[in-house]
C-alpha positions as CSV (number, residue, x, y, z in Angstrom):
1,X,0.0,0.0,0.0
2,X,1.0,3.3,-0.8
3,X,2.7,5.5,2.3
4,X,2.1,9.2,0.6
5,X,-1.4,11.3,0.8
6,X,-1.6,11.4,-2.4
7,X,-0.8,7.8,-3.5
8,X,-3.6,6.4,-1.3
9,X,-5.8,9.1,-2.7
10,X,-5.2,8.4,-6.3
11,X,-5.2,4.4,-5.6
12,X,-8.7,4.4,-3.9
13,X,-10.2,6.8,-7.2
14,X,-8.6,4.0,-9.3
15,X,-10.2,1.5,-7.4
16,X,-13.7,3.0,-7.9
17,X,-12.9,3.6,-11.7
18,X,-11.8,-0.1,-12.0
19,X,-15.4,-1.2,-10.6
20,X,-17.3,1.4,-12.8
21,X,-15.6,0.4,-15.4
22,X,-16.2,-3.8,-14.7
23,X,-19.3,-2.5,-14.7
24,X,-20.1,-0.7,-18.0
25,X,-17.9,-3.6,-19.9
26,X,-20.5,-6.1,-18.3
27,X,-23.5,-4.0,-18.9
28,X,-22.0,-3.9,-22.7
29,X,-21.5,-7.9,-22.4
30,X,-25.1,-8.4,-21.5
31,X,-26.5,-6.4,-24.2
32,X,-24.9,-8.0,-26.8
33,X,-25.7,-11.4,-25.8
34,X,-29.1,-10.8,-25.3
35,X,-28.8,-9.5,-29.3
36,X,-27.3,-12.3,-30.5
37,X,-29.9,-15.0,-29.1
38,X,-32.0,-12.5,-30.1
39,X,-30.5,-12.9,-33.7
40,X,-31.1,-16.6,-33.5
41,X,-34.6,-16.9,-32.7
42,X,-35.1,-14.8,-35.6
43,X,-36.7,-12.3,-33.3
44,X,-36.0,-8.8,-35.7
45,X,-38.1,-5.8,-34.0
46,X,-36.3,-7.3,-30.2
47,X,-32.9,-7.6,-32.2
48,X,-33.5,-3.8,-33.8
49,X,-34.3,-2.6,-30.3
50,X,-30.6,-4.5,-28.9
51,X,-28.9,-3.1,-31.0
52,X,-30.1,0.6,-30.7
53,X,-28.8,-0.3,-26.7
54,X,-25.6,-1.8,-27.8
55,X,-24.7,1.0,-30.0
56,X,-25.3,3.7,-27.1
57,X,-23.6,1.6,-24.5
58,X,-20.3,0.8,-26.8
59,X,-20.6,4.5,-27.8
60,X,-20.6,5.5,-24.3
61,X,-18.0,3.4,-23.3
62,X,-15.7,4.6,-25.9
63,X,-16.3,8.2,-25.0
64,X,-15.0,7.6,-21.4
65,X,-12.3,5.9,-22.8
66,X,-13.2,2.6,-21.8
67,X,-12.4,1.1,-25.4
68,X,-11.0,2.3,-28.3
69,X,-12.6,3.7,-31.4
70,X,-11.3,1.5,-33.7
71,X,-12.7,-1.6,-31.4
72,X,-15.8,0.0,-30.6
73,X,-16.3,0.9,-34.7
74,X,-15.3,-2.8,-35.4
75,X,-17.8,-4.8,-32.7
76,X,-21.2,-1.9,-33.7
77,X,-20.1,-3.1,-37.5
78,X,-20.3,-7.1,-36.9
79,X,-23.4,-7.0,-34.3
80,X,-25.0,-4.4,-37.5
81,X,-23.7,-7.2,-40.1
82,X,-25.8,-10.0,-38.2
83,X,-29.0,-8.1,-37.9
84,X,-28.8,-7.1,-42.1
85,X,-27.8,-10.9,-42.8
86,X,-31.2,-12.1,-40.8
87,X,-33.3,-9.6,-42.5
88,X,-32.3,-11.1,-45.9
């Protein structure tokens, strides 16, 4: 454990950003495997509405720098890919 003021300051904000961020990578997670057995029961308005959430939630994340753009560009392309390939 850290011995100066500051240390033990900055260590317990980086231990509440660690848990927020568990958190929002979790929430994204759920989403996106609610939308993909979504995808498989060939449920298209639930899977339309999952994915609207997804994108806001890997938006999000990537705005508070939780991942980066390229990765966040990349997984809202594939999850879109899915829901265009049922709907053919």
């Amino acid at each position: 454990m850290a011995n100066i003021k500051s240390a033990k300051k900055r260590a317990k904000t980086n231990e509440k950003r660690r848990k927020i961020n568990l958190a929002r990578k979790s929430e994204i997670k759920t989403v996106v495997k609610k939308y993909i057995s979504a995808i498989e029961e060939k449920n298209v308005d639930e899977a339309k509405d999952l994915l609207k959430l997804a994108e806001s939630k890997i938006a999000r994340a990537t705005g508070k720098g939780l991942l980066k753009k390229n990765t966040a560009a990349r997984k809202i392309s594939r999850l879109t890919k899915k829901l265009i390939n049922l709907q053919k």
